[in-house]
N, C-alpha and C positions, 0 to 999 in steps of 0.2 A: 675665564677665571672669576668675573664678577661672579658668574651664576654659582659657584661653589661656596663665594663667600655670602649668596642671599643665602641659598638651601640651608649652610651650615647656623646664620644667626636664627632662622626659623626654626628649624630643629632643636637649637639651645635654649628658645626663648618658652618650644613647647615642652621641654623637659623640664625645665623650671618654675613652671605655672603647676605643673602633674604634680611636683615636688612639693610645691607653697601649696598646692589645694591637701596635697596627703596630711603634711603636719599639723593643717591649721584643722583637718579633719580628725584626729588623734587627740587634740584639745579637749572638743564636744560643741555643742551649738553654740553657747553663748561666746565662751571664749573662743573661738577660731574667728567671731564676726568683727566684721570692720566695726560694725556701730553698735558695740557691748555696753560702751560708757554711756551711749546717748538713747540708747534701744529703751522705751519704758517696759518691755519684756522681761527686760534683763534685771530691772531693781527687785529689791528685795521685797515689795510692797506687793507688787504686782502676785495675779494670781496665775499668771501666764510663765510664772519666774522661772529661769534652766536651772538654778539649785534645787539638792537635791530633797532637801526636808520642805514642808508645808511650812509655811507661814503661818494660820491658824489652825492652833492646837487647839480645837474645841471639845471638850470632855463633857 
C-alpha cells in the first residue's frame, strides 16, 4: 500500500513541475525566470535585455 502511495506522490510532483515548467515557458525568457527582478539581463539598461525594442535608438 505504501508503494502506491510513493509512485502516486512521484507521479503528481512530476506532472506538476511538466506544468510549472509549460506556463512559466509560455511567459518567454525573462518572465518565466525566478531571478527577472535581480537578473542585470533583464533591466531595461542592459544590452542583453529580453524586451522587445532596443534601447539605443541611434539615427
Amino acid at each position: 500500500m505504501i508503494n502506491v502511495v510513493i509512485v502516486a506522490l512521484i507521479f503528481g510532483y512530476s506532472g506538476w513541475t511538466i506544468y510549472r515548467h509549460v506556463q512559466k515557458g509560455k511567459q518567454g525568457a525573462c518572465a518565466g525566470c525566478d531571478k527577472g527582478k535581480s537578473c542585470s539581463a533583464a533591466s531595461m539598461d542592459s544590452p542583453l535585455s529580453c524586451c522587445s525594442t532596443p534601447v539605443n535608438n541611434k539615427k
